[in-house]
N, CA, C and O atoms as CSV, one atom per row, in Angstrom:
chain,resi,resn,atom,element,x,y,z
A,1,UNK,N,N,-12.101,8.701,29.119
A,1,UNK,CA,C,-12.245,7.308,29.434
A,1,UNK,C,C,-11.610,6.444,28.375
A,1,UNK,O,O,-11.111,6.995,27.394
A,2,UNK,N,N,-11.586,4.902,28.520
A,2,UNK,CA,C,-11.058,4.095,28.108
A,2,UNK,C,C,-11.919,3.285,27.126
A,2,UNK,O,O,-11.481,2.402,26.388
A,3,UNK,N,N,-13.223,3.700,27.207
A,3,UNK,CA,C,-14.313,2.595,26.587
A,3,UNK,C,C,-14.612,2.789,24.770
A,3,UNK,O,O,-14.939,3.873,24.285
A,4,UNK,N,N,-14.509,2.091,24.319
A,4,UNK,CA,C,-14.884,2.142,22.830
A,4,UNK,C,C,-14.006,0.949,22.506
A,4,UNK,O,O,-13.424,0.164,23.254
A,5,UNK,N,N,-14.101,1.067,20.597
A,5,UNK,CA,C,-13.472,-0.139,19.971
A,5,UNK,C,C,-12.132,0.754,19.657
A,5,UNK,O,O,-12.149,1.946,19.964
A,6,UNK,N,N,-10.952,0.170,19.035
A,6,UNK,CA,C,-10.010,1.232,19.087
A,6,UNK,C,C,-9.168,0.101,18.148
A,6,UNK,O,O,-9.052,-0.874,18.890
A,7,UNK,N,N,-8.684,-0.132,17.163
A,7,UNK,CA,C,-7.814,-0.821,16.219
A,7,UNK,C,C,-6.154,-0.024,16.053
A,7,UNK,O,O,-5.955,1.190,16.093
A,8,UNK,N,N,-5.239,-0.971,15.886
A,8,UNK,CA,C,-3.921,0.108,15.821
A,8,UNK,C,C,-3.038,-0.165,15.118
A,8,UNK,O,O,-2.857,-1.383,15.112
A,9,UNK,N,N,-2.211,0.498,14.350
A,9,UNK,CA,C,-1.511,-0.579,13.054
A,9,UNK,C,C,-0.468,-0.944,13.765
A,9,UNK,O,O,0.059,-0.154,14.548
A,10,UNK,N,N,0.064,-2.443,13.558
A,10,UNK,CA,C,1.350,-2.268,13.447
A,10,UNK,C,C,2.094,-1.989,13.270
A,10,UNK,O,O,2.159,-1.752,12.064
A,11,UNK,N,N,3.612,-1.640,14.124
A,11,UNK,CA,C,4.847,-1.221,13.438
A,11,UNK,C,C,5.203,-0.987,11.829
A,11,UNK,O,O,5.568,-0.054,11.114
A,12,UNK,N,N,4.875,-2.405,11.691
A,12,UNK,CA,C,5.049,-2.383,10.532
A,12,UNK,C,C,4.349,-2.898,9.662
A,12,UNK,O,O,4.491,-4.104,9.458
A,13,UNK,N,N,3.358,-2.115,8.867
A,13,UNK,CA,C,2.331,-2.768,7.928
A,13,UNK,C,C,2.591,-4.592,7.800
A,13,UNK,O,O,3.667,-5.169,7.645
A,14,UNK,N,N,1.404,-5.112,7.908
A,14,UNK,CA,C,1.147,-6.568,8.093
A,14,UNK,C,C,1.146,-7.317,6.085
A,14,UNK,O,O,0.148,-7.289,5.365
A,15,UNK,N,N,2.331,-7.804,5.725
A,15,UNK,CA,C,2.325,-7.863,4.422
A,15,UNK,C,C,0.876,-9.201,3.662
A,15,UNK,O,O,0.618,-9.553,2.511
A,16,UNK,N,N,0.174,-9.631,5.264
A,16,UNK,CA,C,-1.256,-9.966,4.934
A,16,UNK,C,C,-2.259,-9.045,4.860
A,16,UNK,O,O,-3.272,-9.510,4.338
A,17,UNK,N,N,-2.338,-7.905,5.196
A,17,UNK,CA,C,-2.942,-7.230,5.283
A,17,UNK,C,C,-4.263,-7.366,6.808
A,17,UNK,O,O,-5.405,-6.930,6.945
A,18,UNK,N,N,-3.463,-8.079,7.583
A,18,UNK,CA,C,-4.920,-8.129,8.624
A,18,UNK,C,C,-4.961,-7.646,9.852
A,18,UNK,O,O,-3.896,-7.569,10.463
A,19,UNK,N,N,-5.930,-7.306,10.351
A,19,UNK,CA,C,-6.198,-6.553,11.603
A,19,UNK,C,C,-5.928,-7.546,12.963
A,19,UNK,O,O,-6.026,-8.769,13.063
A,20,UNK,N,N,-5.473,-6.315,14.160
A,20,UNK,CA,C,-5.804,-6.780,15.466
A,20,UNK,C,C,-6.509,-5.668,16.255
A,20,UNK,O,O,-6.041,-4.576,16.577
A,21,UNK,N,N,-7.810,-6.200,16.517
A,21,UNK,CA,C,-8.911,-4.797,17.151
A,21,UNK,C,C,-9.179,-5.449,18.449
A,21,UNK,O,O,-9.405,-6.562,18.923
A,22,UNK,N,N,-9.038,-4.171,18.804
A,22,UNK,CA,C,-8.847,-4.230,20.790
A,22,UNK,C,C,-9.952,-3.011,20.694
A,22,UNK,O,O,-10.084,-1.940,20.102
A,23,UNK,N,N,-10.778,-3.961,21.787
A,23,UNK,CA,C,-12.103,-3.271,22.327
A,23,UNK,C,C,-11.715,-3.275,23.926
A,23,UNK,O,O,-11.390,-4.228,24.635
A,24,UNK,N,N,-11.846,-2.026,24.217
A,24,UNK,CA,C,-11.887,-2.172,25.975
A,24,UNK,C,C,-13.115,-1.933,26.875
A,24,UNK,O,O,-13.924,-1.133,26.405
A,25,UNK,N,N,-13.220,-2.119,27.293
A,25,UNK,CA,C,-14.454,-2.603,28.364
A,25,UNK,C,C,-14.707,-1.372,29.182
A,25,UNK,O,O,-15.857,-0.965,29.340
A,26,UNK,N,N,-13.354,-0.581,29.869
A,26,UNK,CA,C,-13.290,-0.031,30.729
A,26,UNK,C,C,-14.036,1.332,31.119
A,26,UNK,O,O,-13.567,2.220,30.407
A,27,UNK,N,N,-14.349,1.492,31.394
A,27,UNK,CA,C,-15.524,2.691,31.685
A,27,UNK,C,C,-17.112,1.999,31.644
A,27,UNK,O,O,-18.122,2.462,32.174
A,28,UNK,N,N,-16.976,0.663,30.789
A,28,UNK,CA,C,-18.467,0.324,30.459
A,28,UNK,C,C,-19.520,0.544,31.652
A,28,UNK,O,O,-19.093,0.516,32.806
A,29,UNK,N,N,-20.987,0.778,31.386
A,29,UNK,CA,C,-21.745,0.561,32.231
A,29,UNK,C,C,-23.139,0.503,30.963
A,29,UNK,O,O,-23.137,0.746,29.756
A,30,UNK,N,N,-24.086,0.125,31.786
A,30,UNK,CA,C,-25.397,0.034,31.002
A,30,UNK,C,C,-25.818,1.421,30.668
A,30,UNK,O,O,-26.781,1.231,29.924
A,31,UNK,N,N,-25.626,2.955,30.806
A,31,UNK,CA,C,-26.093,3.669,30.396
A,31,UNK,C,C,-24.993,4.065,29.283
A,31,UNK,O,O,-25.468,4.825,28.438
A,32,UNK,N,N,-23.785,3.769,29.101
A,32,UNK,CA,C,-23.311,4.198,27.854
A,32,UNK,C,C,-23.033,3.235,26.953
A,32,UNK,O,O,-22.206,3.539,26.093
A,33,UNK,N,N,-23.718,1.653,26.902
A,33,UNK,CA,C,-23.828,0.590,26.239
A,33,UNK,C,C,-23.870,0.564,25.017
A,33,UNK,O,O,-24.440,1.638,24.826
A,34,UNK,N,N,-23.624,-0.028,23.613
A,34,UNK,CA,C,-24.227,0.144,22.541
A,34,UNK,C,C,-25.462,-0.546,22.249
A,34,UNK,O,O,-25.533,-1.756,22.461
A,35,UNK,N,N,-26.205,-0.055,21.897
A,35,UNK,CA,C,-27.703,-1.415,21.379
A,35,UNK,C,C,-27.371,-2.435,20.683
A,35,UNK,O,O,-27.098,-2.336,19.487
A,36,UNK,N,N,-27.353,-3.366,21.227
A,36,UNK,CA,C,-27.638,-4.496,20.751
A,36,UNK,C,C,-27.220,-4.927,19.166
A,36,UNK,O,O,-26.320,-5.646,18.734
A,37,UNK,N,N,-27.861,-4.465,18.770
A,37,UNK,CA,C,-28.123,-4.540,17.194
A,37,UNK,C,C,-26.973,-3.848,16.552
A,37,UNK,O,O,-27.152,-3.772,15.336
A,38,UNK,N,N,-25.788,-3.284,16.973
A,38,UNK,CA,C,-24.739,-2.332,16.669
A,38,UNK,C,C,-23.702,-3.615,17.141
A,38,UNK,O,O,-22.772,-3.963,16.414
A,39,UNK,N,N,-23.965,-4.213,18.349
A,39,UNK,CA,C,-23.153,-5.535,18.823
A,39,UNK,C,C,-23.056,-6.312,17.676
A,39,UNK,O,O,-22.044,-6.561,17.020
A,40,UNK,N,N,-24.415,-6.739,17.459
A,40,UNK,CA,C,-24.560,-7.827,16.016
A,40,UNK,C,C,-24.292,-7.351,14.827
A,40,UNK,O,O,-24.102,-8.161,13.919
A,41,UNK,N,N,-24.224,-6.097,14.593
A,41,UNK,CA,C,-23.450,-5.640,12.955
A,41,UNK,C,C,-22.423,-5.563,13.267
A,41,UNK,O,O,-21.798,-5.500,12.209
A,42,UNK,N,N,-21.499,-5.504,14.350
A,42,UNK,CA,C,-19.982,-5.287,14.227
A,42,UNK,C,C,-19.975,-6.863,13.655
A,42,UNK,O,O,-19.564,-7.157,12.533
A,43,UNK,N,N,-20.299,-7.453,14.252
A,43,UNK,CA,C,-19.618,-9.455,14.418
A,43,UNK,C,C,-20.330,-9.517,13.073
A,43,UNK,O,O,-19.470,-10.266,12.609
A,44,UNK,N,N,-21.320,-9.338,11.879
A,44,UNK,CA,C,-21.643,-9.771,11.068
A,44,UNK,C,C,-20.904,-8.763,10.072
A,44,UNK,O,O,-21.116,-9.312,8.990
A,45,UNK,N,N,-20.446,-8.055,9.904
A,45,UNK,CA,C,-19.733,-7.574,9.594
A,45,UNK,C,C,-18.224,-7.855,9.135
A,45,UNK,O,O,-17.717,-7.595,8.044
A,46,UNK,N,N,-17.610,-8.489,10.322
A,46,UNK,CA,C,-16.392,-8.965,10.372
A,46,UNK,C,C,-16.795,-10.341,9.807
A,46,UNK,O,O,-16.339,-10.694,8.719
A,47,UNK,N,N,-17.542,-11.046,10.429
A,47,UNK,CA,C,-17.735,-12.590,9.893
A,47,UNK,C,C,-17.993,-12.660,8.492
A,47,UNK,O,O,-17.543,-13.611,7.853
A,48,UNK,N,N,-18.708,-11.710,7.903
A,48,UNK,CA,C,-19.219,-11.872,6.542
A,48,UNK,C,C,-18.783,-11.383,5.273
A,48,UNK,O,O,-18.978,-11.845,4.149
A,49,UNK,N,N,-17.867,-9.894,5.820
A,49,UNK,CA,C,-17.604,-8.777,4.725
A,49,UNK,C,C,-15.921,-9.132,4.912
A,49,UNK,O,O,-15.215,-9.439,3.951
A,50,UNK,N,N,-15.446,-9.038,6.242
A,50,UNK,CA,C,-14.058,-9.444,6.590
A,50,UNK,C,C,-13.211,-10.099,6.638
A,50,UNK,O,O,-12.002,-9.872,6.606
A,51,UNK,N,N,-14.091,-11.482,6.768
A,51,UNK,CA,C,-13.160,-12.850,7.651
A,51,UNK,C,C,-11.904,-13.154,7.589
A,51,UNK,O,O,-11.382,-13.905,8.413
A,52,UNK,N,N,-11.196,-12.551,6.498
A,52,UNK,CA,C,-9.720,-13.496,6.414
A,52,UNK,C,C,-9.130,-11.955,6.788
A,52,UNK,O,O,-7.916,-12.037,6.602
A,53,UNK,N,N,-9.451,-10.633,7.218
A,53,UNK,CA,C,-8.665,-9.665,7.004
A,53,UNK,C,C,-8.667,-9.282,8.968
A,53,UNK,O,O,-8.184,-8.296,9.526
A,54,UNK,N,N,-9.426,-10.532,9.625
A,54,UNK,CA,C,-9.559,-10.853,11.030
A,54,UNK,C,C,-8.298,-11.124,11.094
A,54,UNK,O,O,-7.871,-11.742,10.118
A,55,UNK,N,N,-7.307,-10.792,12.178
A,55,UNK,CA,C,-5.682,-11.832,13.084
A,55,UNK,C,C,-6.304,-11.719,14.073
A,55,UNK,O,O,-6.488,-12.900,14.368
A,56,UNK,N,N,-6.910,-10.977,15.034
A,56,UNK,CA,C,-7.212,-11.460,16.118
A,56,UNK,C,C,-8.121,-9.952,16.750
A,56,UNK,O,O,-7.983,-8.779,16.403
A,57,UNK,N,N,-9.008,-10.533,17.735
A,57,UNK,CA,C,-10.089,-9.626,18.289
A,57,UNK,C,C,-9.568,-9.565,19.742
A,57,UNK,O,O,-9.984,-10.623,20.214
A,58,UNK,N,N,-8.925,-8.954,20.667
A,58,UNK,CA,C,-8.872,-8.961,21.524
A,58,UNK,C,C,-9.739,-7.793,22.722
A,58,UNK,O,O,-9.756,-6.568,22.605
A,59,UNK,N,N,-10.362,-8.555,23.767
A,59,UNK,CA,C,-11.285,-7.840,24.213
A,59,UNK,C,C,-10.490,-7.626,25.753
A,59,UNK,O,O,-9.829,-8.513,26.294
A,60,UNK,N,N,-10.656,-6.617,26.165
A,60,UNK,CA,C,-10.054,-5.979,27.619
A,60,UNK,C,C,-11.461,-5.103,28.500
A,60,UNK,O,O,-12.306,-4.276,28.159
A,61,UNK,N,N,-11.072,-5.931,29.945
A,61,UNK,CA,C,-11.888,-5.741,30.950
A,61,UNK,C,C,-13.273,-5.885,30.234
A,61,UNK,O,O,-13.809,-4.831,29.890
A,62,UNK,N,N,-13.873,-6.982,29.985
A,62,UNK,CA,C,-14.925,-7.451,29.608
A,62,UNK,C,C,-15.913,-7.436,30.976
A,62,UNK,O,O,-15.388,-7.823,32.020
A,63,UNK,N,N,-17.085,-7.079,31.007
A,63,UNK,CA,C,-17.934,-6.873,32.365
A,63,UNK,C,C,-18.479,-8.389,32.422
A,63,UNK,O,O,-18.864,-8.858,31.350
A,64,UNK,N,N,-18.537,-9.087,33.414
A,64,UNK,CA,C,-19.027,-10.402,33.611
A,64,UNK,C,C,-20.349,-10.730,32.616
A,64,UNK,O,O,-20.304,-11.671,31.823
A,65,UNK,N,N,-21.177,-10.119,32.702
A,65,UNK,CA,C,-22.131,-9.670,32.436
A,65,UNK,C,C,-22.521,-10.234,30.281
A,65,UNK,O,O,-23.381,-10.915,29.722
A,66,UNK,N,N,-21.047,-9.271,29.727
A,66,UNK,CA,C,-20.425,-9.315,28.892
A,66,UNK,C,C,-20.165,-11.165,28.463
A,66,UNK,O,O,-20.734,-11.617,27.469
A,67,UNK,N,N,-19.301,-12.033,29.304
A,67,UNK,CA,C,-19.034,-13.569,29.234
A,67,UNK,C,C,-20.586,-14.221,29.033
A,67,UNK,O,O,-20.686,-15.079,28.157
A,68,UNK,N,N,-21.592,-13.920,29.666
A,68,UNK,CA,C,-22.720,-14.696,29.544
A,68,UNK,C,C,-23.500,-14.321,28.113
A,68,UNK,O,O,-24.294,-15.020,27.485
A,69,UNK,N,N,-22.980,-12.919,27.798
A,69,UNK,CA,C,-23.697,-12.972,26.233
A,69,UNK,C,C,-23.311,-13.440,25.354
A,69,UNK,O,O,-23.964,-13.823,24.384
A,70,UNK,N,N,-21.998,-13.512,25.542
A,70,UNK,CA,C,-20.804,-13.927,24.683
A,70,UNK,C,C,-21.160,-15.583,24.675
A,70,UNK,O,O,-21.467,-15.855,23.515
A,71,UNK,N,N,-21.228,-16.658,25.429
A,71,UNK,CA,C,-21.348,-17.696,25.602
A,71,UNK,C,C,-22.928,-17.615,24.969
A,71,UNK,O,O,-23.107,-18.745,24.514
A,72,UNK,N,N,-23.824,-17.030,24.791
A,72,UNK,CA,C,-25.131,-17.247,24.188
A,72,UNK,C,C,-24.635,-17.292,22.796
A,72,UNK,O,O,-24.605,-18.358,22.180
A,73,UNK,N,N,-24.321,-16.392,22.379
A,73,UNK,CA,C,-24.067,-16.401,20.788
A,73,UNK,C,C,-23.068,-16.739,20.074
A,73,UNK,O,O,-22.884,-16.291,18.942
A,74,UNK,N,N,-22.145,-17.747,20.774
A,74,UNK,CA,C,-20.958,-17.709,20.326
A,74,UNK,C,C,-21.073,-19.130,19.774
A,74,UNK,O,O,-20.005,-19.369,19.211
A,75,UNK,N,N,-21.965,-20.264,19.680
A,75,UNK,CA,C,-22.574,-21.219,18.578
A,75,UNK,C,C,-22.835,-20.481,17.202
A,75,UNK,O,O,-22.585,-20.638,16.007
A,76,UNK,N,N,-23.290,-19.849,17.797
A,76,UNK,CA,C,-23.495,-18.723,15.874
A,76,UNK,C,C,-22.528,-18.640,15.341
A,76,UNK,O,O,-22.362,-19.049,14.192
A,77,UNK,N,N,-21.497,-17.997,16.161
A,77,UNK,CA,C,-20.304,-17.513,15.555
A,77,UNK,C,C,-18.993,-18.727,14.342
A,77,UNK,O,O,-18.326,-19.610,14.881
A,78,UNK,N,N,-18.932,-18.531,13.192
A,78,UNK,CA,C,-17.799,-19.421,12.888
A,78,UNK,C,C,-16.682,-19.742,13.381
A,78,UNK,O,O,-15.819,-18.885,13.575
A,79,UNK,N,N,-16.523,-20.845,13.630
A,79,UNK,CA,C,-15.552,-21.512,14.421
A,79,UNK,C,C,-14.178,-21.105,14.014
A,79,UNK,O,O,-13.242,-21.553,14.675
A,80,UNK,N,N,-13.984,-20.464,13.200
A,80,UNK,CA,C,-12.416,-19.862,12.297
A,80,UNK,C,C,-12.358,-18.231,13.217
A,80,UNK,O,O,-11.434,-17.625,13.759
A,81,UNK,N,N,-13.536,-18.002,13.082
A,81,UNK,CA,C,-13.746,-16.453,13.554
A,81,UNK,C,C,-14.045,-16.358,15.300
A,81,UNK,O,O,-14.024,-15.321,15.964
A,82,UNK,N,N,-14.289,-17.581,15.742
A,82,UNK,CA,C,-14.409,-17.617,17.307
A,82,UNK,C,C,-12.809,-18.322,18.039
A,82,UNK,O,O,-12.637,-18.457,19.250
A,83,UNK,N,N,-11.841,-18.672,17.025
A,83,UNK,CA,C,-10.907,-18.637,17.781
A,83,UNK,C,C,-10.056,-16.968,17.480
A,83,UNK,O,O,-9.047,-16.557,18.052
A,84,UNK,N,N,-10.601,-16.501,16.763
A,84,UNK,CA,C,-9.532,-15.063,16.501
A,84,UNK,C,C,-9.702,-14.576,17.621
A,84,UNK,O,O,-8.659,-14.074,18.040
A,85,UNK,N,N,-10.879,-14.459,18.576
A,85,UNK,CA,C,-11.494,-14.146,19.741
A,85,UNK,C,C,-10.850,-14.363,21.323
A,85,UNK,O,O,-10.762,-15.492,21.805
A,86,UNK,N,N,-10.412,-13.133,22.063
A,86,UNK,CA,C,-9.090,-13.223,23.045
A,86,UNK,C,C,-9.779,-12.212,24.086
A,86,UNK,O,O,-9.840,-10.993,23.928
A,87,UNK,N,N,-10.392,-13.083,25.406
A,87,UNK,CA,C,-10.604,-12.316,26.384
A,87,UNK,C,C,-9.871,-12.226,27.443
A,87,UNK,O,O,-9.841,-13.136,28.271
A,88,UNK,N,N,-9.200,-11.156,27.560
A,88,UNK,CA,C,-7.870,-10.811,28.833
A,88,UNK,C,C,-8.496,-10.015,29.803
A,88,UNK,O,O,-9.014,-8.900,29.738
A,89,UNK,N,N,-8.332,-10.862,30.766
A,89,UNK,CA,C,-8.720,-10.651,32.382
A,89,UNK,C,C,-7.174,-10.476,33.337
A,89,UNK,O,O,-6.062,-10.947,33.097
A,90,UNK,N,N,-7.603,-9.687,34.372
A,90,UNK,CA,C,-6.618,-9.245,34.992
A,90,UNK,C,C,-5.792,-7.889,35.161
A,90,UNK,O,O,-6.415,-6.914,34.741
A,91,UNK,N,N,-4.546,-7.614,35.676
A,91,UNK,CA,C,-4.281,-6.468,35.991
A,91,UNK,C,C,-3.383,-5.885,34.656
A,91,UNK,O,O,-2.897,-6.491,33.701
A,92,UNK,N,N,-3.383,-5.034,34.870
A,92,UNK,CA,C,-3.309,-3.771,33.437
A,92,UNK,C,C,-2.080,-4.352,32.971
A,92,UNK,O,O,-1.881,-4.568,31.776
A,93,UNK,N,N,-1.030,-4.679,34.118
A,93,UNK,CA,C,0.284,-5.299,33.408
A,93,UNK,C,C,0.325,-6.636,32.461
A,93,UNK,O,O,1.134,-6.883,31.567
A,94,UNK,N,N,-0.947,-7.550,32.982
A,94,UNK,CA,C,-1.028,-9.172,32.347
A,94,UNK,C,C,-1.432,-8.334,30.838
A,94,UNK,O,O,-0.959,-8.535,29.720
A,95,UNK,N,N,-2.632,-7.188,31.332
A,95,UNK,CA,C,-2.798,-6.930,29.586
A,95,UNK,C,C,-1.897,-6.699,28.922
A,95,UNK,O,O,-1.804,-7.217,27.809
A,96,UNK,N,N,-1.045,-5.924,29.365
A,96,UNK,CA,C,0.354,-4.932,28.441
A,96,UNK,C,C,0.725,-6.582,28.340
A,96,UNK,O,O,0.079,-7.106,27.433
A,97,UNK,N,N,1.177,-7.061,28.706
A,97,UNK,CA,C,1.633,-8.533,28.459
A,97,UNK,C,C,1.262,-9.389,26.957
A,97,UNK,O,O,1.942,-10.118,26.235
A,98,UNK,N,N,0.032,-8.970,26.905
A,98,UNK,CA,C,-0.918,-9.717,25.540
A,98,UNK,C,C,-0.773,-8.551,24.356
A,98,UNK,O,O,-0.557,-8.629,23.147
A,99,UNK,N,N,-1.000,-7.392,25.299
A,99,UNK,CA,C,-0.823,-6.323,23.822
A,99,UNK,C,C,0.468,-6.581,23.009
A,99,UNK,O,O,0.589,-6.478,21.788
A,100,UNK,N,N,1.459,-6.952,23.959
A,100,UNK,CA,C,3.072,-6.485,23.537
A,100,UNK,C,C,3.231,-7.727,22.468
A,100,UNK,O,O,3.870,-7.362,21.481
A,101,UNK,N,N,2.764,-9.257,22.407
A,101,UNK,CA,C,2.467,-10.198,21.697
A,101,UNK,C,C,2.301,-9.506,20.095
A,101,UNK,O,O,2.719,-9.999,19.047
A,102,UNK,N,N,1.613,-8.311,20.259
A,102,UNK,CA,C,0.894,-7.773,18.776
A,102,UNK,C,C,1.204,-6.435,18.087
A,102,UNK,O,O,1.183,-6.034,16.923
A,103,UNK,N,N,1.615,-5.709,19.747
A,103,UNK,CA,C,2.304,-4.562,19.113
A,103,UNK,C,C,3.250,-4.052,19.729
A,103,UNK,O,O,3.410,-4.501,20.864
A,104,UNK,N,N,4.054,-3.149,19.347
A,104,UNK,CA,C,5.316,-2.566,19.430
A,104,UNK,C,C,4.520,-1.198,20.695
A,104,UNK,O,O,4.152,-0.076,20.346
A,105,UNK,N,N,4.449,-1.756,22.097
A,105,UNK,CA,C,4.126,-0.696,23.478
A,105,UNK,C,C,4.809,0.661,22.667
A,105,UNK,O,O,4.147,1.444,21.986
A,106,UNK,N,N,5.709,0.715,22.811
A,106,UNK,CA,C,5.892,2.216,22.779
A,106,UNK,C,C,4.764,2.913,21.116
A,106,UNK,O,O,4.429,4.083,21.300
A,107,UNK,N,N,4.541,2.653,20.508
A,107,UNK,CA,C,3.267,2.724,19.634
A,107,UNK,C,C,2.024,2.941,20.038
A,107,UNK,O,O,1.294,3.897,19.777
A,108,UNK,N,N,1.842,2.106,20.618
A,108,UNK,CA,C,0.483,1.774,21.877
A,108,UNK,C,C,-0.309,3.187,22.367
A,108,UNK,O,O,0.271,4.217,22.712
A,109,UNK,N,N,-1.392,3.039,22.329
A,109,UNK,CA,C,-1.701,4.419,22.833
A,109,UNK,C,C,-1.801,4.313,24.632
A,109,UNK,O,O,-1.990,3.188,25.096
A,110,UNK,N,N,-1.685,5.356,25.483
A,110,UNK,CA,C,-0.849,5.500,26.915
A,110,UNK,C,C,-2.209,4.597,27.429
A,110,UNK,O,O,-2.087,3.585,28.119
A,111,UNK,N,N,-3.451,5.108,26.998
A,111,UNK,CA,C,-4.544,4.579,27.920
A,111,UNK,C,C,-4.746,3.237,28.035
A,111,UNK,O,O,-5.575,2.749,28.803
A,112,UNK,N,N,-3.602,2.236,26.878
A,112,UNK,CA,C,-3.617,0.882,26.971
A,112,UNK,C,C,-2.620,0.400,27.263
A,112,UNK,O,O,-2.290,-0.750,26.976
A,113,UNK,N,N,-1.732,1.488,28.111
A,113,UNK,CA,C,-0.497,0.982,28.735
A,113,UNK,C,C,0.475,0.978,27.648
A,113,UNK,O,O,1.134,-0.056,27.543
A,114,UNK,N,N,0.692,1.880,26.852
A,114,UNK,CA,C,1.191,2.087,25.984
A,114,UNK,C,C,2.325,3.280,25.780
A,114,UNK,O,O,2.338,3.864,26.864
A,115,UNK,N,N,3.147,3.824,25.024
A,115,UNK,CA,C,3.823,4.909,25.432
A,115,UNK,C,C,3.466,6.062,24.322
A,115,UNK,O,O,4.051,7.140,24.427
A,116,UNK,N,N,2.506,5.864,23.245
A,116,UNK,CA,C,2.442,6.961,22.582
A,116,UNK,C,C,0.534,8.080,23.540
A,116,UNK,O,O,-0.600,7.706,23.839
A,117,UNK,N,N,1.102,9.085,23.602
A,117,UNK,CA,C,-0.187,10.344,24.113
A,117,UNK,C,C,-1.006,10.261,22.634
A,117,UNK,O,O,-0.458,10.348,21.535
A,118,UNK,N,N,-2.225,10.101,22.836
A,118,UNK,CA,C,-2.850,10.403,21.594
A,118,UNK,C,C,-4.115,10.522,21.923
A,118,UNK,O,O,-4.740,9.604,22.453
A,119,UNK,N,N,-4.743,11.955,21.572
A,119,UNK,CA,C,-5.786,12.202,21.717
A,119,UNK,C,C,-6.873,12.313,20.361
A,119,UNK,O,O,-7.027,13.253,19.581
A,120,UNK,N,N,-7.359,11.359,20.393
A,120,UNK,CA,C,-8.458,11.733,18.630
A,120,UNK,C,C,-9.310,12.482,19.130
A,120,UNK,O,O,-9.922,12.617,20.190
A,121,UNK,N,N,-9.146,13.384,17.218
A,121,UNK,CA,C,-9.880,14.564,17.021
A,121,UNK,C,C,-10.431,13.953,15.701
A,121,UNK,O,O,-9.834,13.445,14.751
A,122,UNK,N,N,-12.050,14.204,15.985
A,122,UNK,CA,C,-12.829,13.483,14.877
A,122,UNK,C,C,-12.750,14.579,13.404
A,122,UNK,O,O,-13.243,14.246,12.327
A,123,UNK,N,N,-11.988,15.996,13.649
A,123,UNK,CA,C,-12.399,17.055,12.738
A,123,UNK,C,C,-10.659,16.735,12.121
A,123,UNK,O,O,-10.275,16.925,10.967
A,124,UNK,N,N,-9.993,16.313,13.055
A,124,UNK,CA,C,-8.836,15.967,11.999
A,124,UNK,C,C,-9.043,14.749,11.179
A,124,UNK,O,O,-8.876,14.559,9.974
A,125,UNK,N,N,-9.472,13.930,12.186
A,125,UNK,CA,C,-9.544,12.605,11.102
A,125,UNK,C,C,-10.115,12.658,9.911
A,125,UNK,O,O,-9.545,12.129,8.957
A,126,UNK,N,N,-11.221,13.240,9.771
A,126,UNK,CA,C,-12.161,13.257,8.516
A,126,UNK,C,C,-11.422,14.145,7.839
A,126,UNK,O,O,-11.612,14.093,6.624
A,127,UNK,N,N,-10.430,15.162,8.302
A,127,UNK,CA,C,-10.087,16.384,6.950
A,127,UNK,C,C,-9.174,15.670,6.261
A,127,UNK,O,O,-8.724,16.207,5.248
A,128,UNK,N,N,-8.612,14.111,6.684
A,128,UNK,CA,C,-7.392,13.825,6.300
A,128,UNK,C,C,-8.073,12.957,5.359
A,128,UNK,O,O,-7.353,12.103,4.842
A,129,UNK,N,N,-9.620,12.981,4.926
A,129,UNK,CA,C,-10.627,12.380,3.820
A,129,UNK,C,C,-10.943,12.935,2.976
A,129,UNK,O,O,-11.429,13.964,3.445
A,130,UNK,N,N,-11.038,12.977,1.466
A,130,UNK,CA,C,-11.160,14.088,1.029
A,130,UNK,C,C,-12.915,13.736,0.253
A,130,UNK,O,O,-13.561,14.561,-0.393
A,131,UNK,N,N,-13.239,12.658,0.491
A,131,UNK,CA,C,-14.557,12.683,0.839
A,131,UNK,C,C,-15.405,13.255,2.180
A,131,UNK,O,O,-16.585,13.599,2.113
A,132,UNK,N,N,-14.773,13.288,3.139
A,132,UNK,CA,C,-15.630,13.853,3.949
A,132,UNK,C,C,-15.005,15.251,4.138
A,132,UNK,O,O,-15.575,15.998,4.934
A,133,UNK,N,N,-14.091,15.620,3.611
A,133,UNK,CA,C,-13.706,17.092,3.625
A,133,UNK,C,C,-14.899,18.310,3.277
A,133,UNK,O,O,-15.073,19.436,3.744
A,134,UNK,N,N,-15.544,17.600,2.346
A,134,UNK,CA,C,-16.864,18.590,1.491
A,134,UNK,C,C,-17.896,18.948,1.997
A,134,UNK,O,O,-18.679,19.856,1.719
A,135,UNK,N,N,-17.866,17.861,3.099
A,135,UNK,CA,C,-19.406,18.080,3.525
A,135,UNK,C,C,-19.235,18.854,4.813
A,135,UNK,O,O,-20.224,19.213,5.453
């Protein structure tokens, strides 16, 4: 499936150093949801520990559901950090449309309309840590 948070570097390292994190929606349903409280440490997180290392949050196939929570808490949110905030509705091509704004498609991983195959393996990622190599 398509569902999780998923961040991707640019082509070419950003000589600000800042992120564009694309969360997709797709697969979502209420039984594989995150709690709540995992919602509110990502955003306090970014708002508090992050803020200037934010370029932009873009969210794909957001569940309706999703807009009405978003509109509850989004007075909370800092007004610097609620425009980084980009909800794209529509067909897979309007998205490739917004992705291509940020990144270089053929980079892209395929499941976001992208041209690179990439399957993560959580036992490679961590060996390429040499803190989590030990454990």
């Amino acid at each position: 499936g398509r569902e999780g948070v998923m961040t991707f570097p640019s082509p070419e390292p950003s000589p600000d150093g800042k992120a564009v994190v694309v969360m997709d929606f797709r697969g979502y349903s209420f039984f594989n949801n995150p709690p709540m409280r995992a919602s509110k440490a990502t955003l306090s997180i970014f708002q508090n520990h992050y803020p200037e290392r934010l370029h932009k949050f873009i969210v794909l196939n957001a569940p309706t559901i999703f807009y009405g929570f978003y509109k509850v808490i989004s007075p909370f949110i800092d007004p610097v950090t609620k425009a980084k905030v980009q909800f794209v509705v529509g067909s897979d091509e309007q998205q490739r449309k917004v992705l291509d704004e940020h990144f270089d498609l053929t980079q892209l991983e395929s499941s976001l309309g992208g041209g690179r195959f990439y399957e993560f393996s959580a036992e490679e990622y961590f060996s390429a840590d040499p803190e989590f190599r030990s454990q």
